[in-house]
ROKE-453139 format. One line per 2 residues: their letters; for each residue z, y negated, x negated of C-alpha. Coordinates in Angstrom, 3 decimals, m for minus. Layout:
% ROKE-453139
a> Z:Y:X  ...
***
This chain:
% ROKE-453139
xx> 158.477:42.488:m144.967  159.406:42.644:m148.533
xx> 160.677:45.957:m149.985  162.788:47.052:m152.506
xx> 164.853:50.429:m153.747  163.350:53.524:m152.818
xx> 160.133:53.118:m150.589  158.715:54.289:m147.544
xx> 154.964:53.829:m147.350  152.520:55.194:m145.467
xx> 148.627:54.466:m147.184  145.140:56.955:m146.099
xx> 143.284:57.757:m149.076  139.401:58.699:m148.817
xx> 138.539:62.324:m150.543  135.771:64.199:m151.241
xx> 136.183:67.972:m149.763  133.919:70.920:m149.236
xx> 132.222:72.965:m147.195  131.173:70.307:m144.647
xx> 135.158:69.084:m143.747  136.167:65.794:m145.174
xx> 139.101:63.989:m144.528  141.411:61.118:m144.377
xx> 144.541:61.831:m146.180  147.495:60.061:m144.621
xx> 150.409:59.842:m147.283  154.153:58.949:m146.850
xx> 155.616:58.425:m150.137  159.426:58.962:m150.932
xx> 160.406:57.887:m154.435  161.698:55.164:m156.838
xx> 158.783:53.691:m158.248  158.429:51.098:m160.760
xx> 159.553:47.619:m159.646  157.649:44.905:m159.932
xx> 159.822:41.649:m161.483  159.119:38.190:m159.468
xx> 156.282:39.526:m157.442  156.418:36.683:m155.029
xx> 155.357:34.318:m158.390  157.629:31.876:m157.681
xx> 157.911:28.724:m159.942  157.644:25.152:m160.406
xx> 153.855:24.460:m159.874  152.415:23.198:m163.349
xx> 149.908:23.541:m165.885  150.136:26.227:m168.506
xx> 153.269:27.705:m166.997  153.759:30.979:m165.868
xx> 156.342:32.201:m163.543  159.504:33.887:m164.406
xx> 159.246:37.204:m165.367  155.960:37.142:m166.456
xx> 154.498:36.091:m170.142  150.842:34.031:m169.474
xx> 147.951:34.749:m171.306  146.579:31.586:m172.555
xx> 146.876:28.813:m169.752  147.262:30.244:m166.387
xx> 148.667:27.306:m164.094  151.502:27.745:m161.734
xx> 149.895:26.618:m158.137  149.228:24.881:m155.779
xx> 148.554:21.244:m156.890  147.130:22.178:m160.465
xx> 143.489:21.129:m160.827  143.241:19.753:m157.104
xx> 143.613:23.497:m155.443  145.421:23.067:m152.586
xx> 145.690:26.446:m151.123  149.293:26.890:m149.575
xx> 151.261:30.091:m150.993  150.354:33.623:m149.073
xx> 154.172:33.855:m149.985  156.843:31.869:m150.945
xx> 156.153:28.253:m152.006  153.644:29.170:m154.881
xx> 151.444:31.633:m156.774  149.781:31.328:m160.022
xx> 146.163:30.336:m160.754  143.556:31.864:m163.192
xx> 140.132:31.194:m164.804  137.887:32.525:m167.332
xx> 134.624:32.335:m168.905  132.439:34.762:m171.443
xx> 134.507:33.609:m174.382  138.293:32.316:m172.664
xx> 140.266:35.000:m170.679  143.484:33.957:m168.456
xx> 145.989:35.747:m167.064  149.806:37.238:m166.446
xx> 151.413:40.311:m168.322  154.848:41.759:m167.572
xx> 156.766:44.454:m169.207  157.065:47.242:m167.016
xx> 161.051:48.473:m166.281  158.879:52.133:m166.312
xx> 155.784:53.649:m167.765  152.599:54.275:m166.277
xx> 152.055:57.997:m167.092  148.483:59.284:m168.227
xx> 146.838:61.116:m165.224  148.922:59.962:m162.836
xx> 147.905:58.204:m159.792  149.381:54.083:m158.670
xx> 149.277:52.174:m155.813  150.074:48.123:m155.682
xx> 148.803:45.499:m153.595  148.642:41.473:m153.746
xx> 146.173:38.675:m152.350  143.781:37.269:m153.999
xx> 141.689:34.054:m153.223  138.627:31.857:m155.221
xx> 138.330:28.197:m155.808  135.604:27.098:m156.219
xx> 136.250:24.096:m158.747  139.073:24.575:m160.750
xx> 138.956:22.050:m163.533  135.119:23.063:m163.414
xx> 133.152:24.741:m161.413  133.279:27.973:m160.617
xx> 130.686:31.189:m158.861  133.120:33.387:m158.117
xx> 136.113:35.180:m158.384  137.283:38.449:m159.647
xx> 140.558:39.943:m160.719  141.179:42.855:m163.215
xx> 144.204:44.661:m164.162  144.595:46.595:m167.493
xx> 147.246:48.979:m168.645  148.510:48.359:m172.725
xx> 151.542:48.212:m174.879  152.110:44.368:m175.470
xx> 151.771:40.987:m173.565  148.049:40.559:m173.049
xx> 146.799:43.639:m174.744  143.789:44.907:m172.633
xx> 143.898:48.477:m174.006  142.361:50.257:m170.606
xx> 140.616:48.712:m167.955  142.194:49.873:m164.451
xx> 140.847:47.978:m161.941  138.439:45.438:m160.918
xx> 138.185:43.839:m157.461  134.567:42.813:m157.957
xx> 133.343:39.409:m157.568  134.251:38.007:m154.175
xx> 134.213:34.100:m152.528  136.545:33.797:m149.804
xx> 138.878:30.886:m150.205  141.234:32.163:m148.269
xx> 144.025:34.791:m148.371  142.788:38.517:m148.616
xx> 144.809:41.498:m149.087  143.868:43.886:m151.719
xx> 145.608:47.679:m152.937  143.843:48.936:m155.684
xx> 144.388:52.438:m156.621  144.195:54.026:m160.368
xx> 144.810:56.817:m162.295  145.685:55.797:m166.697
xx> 144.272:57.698:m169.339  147.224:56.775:m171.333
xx> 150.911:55.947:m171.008  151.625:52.575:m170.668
xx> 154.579:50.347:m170.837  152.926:46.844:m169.711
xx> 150.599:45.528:m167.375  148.217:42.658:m167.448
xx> 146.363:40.932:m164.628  143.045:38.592:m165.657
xx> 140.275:36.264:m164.330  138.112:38.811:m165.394
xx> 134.037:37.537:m166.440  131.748:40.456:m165.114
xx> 128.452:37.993:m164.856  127.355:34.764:m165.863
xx> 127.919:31.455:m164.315  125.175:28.867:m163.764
xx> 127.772:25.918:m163.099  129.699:25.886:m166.129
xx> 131.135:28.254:m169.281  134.302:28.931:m167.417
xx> 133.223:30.499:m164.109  135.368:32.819:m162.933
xx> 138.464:31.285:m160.823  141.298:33.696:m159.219
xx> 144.203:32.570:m157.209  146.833:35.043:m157.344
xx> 150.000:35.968:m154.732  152.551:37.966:m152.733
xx> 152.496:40.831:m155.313  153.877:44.133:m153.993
xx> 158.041:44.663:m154.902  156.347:47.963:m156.895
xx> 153.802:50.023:m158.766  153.929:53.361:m156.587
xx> 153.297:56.631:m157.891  150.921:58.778:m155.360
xx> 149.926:61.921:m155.423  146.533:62.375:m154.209
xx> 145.644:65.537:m152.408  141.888:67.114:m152.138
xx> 141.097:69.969:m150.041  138.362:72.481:m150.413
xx> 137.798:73.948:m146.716  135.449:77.146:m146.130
xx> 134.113:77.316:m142.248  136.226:80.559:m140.594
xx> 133.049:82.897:m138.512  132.846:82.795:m135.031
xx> 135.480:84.508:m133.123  136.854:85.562:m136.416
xx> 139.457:84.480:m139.303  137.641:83.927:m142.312
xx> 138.269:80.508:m142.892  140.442:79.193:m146.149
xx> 141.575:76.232:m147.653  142.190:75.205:m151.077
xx> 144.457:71.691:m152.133  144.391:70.094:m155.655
xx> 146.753:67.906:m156.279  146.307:65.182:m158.654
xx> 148.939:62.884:m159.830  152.755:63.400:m159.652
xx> 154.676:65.881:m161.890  154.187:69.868:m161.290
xx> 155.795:72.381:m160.428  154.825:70.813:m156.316
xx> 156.123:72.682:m153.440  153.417:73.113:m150.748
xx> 155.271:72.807:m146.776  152.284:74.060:m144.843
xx> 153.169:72.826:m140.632  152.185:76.030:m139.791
xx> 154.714:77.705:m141.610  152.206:79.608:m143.866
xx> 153.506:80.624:m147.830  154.225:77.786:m149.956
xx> 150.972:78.529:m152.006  147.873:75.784:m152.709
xx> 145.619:78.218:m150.943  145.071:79.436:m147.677
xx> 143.023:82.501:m147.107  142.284:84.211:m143.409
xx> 142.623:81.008:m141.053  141.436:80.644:m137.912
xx> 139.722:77.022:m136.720  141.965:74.407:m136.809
xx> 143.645:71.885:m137.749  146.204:72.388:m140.861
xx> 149.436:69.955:m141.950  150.939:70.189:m145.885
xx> 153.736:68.765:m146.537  153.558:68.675:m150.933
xx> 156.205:67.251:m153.125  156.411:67.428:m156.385
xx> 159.128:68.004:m159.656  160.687:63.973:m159.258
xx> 160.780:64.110:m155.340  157.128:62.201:m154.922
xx> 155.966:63.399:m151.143  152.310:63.041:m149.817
xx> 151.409:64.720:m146.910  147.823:65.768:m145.746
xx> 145.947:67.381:m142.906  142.147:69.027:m142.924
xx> 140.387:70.523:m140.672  138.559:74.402:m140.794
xx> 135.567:74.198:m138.664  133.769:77.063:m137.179
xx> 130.922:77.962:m138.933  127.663:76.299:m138.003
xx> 125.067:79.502:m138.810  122.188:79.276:m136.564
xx> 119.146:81.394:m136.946  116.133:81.404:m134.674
xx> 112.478:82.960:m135.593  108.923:81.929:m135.087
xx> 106.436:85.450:m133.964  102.929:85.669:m135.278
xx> 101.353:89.146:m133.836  98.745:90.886:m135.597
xx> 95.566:89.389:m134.888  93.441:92.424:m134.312
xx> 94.174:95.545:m132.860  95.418:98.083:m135.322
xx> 95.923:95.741:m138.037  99.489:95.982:m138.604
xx> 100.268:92.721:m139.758  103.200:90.961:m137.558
xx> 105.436:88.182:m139.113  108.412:87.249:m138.511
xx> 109.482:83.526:m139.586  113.272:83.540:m139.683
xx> 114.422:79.824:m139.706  118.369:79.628:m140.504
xx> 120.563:76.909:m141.191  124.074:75.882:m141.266
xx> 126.855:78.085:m142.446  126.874:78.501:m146.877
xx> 124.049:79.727:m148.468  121.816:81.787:m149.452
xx> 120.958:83.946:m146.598  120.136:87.568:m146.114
xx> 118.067:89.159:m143.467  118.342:92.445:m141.920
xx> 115.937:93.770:m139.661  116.440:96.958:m137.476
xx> 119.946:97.596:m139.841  117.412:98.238:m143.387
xx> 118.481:96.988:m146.714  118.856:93.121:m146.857
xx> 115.987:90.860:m147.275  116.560:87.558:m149.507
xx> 113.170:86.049:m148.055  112.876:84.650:m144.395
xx> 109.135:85.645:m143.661  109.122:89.681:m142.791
xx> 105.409:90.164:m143.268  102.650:93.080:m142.362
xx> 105.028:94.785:m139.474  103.274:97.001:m136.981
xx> 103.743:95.856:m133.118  107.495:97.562:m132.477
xx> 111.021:96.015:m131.164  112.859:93.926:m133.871
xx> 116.419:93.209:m134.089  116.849:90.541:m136.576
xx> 120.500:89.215:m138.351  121.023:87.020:m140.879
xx> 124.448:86.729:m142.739  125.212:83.618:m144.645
xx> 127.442:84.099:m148.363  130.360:83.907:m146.445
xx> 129.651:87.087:m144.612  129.406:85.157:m141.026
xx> 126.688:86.557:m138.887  123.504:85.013:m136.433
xx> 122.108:87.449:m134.316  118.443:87.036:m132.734
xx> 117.647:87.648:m129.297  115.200:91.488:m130.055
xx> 112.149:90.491:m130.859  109.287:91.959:m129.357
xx> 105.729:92.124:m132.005  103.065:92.652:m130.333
xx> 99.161:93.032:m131.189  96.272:92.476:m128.932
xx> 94.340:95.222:m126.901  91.254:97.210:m128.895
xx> 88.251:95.408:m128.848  85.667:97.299:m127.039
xx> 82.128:97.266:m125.596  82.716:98.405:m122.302
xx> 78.856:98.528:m121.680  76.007:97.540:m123.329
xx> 73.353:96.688:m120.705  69.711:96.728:m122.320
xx> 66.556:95.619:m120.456  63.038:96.389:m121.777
xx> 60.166:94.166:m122.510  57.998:93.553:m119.147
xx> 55.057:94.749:m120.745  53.830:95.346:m124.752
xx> 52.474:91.913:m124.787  55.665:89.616:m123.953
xx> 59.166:88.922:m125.375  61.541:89.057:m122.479
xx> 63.494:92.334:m123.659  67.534:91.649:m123.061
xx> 70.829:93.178:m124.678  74.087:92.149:m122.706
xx> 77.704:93.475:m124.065  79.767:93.942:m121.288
xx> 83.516:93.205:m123.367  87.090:94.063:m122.881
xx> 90.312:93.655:m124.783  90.426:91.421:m128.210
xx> 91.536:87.837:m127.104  88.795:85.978:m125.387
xx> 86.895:83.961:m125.554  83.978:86.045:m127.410
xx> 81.186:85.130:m129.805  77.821:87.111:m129.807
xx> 75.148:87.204:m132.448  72.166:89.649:m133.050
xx> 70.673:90.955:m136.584  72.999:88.612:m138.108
xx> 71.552:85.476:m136.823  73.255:82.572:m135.184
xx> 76.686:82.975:m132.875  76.505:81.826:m129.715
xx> 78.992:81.784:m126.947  76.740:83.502:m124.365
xx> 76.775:87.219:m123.769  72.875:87.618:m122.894
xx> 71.179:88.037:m126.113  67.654:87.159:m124.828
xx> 63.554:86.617:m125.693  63.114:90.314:m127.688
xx> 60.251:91.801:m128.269  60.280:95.764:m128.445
xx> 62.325:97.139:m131.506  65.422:98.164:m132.546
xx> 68.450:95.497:m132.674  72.206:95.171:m134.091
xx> 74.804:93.410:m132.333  78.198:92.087:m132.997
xx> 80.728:90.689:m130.964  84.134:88.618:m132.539
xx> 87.248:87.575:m130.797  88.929:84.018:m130.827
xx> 90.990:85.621:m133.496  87.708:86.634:m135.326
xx> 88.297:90.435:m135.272  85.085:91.662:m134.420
xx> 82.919:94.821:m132.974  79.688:95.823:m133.353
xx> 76.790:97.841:m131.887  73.122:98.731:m131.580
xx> 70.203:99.368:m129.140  66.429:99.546:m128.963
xx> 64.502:97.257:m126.724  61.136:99.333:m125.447
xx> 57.784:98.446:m123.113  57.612:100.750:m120.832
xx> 54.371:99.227:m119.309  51.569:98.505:m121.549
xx> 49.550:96.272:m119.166  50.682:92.847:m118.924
xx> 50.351:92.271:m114.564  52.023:91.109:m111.396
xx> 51.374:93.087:m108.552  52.406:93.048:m104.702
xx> 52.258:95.129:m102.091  50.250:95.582:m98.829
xx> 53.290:96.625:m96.831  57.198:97.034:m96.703
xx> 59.341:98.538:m94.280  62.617:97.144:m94.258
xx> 63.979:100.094:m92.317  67.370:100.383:m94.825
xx> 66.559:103.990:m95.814  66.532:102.079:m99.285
xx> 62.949:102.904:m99.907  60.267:99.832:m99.823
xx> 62.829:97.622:m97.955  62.166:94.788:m99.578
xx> 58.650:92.698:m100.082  58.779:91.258:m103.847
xx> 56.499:91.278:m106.772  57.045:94.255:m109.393
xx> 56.649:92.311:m112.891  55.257:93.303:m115.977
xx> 55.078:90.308:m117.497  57.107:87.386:m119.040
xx> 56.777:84.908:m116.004  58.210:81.260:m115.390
xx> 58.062:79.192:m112.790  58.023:81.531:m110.291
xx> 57.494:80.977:m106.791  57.066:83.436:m103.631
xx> 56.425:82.260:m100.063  55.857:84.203:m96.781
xx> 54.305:82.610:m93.496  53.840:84.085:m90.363
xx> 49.943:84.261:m88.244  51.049:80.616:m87.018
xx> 51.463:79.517:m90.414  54.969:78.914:m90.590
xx> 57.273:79.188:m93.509  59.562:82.396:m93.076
xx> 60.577:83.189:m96.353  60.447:81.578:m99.712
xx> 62.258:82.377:m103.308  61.961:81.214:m106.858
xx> 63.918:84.469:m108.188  61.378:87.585:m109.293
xx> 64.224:89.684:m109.016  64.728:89.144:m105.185
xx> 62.440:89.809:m102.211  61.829:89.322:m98.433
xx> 63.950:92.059:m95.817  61.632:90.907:m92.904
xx> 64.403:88.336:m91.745  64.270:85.097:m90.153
xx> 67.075:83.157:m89.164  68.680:86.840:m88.828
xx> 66.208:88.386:m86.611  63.762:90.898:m87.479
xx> 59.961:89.998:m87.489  57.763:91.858:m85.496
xx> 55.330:94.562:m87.141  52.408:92.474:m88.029
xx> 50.373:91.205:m90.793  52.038:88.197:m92.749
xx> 50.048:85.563:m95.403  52.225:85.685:m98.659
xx> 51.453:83.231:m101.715  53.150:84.173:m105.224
xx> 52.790:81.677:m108.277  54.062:81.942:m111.640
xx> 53.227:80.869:m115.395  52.075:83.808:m117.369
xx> 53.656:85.182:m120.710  50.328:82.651:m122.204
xx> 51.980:79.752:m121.062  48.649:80.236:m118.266
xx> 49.430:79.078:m114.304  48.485:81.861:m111.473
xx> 48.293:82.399:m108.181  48.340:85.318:m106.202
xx> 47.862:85.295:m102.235  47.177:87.907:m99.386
xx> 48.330:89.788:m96.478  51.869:91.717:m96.674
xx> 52.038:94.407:m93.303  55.579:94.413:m91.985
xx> 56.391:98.307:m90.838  59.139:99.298:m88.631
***
């Protein structure tokens, strides 16, 4: 449908808003805009002609038929064809019954269509309009539609804004690249031009985010285009004012027309404010250290952020560094004064790192190297690391193979803190022997229960076997530090004489062997 007189149009125009909200703005327009004379093109098709109402700009051809195109009419019975090379421009002026004002924002539409040979051959198509003061004068550059190749109908509605007032517009084939195929490249077919050039006013909101559970949200709407003063009909019935302060989430409805009766009408949205904050804990390492961190990781809502922790003076860095193990409440507020609060936070530190007990074992005798030291640990965070005099760590607690003297020991976490301590390693026994008894008397009175070997040297391979008269094996046991109770097969032996035989490798790398009668007393 065709339309004439004052118009009632409804277009969506993309903006550019703010504060994470964008928007399509839905327009209805109200006004006499500037008609548009023969914009169906009609004529007699023929070369060089232009239709009524319109003044031709070299040879444009009234189609279809010209130059074997044979496109039927989007409109009407006929439309008006265009080409153009890098020297030869064609195209259609008309005198406007208006003026395109400077700064102000139009609207048309028309198809558009490419042939492909069109008394040559052609790449593409493209279609440009320009804004001047006489038939054909090319003063400013409007529009382009860009090079396209469809061959059939497609609608187009350009939209642009003068830098000048103009009183004539011009529409061209319009050369934006070469051709390959010939000098004259660029072919346009041209129809079903809208009845007018309508004014718009284009509306662009700035939105801030409103807090959670809170009003703090506000809008702010530039109009461009049109004629001020504009009167702002907000659907909520707030002031007729451009700006919006105190709002709530929501959706919000303006209504703005301006000085000449030009209407557009818009809607935006003010979202609740996206703050987020969370935190990543490091604890002191050590005991005592005093060196917590706090990793505050916020995002969303407008920046930059501050950071309060405990309800102190406001921190402009995330990381809260060297805090002693304590409760932590952490906010953050965002530039807009909206707030994230953080679950407390609870620093800790590990326990002290203590030797519990330091068991130390002497030398068997002044001649060997069998002397231990064995920290007994608690607290730090296991596992634990062990080294003597500075030497080698090793994961083992038994610090082993010592020959009488005095030693220093330290002991470091997985976190590396670390302990340390000291101890002498003596011989009480000067002689280097093994020696075992005549008789035990495993009476539990826990003195001489047990028949073993008493040690004073650094022995390997050790081996201890009991047999009774009939020369049976009773009792045997490759451990020095464990002996016979006068059990077997959980009875007690009878008080008699029993054949032992003990062998070992001496602290000279030497095998012995030891053998004789053990007297069982009850």
């Amino acid at each position: 449908m065709r339309l004439s007189g004052t118009t009632n149009t409804r277009y969506c125009i993309t903006f550019i808003c703010t504060y994470l909200v964008c928007a399509c703005l839905h327009i209805q327009l109200f006004a006499q805009h500037i008609p548009v004379t023969n914009p169906t093109l009609s004529g007699t098709p023929q070369m060089d002609a232009t239709p009524a109402g319109w003044v031709g700009m070299n040879t444009a051809d009234v189609q279809p038929g010209i130059y074997g195109v044979r496109l039927a009419a989007a409109e009407g019975n006929s439309y008006v064809g265009l080409h153009s090379g890098n020297q030869y421009t064609e195209g259609i002026s008309q005198q406007l019954n208006g003026v395109l004002r400077k700064d102000h924002i139009y609207s048309m539409y028309f198809d558009l269509a490419y042939a492909a040979f069109y008394a040559y051959s052609t790449c593409y198509g493209n279609l440009a309009i320009y804004g001047g003061h006489a038939p054909g004068d090319t003063a400013e550059l409007l529009w382009s539609s860009g090079e396209f190749i469809h061959t059939t109908w497609q609608r187009y509605s350009p939209l642009f804004s003068p830098s000048a007032d103009y009183t004539y517009i011009t529409l061209c084939a319009y050369h934006a690249s070469p051709c390959s195929k010939s000098d004259y490249g660029v072919a346009v077919l041209l129809d079903n031009i809208s009845n007018f050039i309508y004014e718009q006013l284009k509306l662009s909101f700035s939105t801030t985010t409103t807090c959670a559970n809170s009003n703090t949200g506000a809008i702010l709407l530039t109009v461009a285009g049109g004629t001020p003063p504009f009167n702002y009909s907000w659907g909520h019935g707030a002031p007729d004012n451009n700006q919006l302060r105190q709002l709530p989430a929501g959706t919000y409805t303006v209504t703005v027309t301006d000085s000449k009766g030009i209407t557009a009408e818009g809607s935006t949205t003010v979202q609740t404010s996206d703050l987020a904050a969370d935190a990543t804990v490091t604890p002191s390492r050590c005991s005592g250290e005093q060196n917590g961190q706090i990793a505050i990781n916020a995002s969303g809502g407008l920046p930059p952020y501050r950071y309060y922790v405990n309800n102190n003076n406001a921190s402009y860095t995330p990381v809260l560094e060297h805090l002693p193990p304590a409760a932590y409440q952490v906010i953050v507020k965002d530039e807009q004064g909206c707030m994230a609060v953080l679950p407390p936070i609870a620093l800790t530190e590990p326990p002290p790192l203590k030797i519990r007990e330091a068991i130390i074992k002497p030398c068997s005798c002044s001649e060997t190297q069998n002397g231990k030291i064995i920290p007994l640990m608690q607290g730090g965070t296991p596992p634990y690391a062990y080294r003597i005099n500075g030497g080698m760590w090793q994961p083992d607690s038994l610090m082993g193979q010592l020959q009488p003297g005095f030693y220093q020991y330290e002991i470091q976490d997985h976190n590396g803190c670390s302990v340390s301590g000291s101890g002498e390693i003596t011989s009480p026994f000067k002689n280097c022997i093994v020696v075992l008894p005549t008789a035990f008397s495993p009476n539990g009175d826990g003195s001489n229960d047990l028949f073993r070997a008493k040690i004073y040297d650094d022995v390997r391979n050790y081996s201890l076997r009991v047999y009774n008269r009939w020369g049976a094996l009773i009792f045997q046991t490759n451990d020095p530090e464990k002996g016979w109770d006068g059990m077997y097969k959980g009875i007690l032996q009878q008080a008699q004489g029993y054949l032992y035989i003990c062998t070992f490798t001496d602290r000279n790398n030497v095998p012995q062997q030891m053998s004789g009668n053990v007297t069982l007393v009850h």
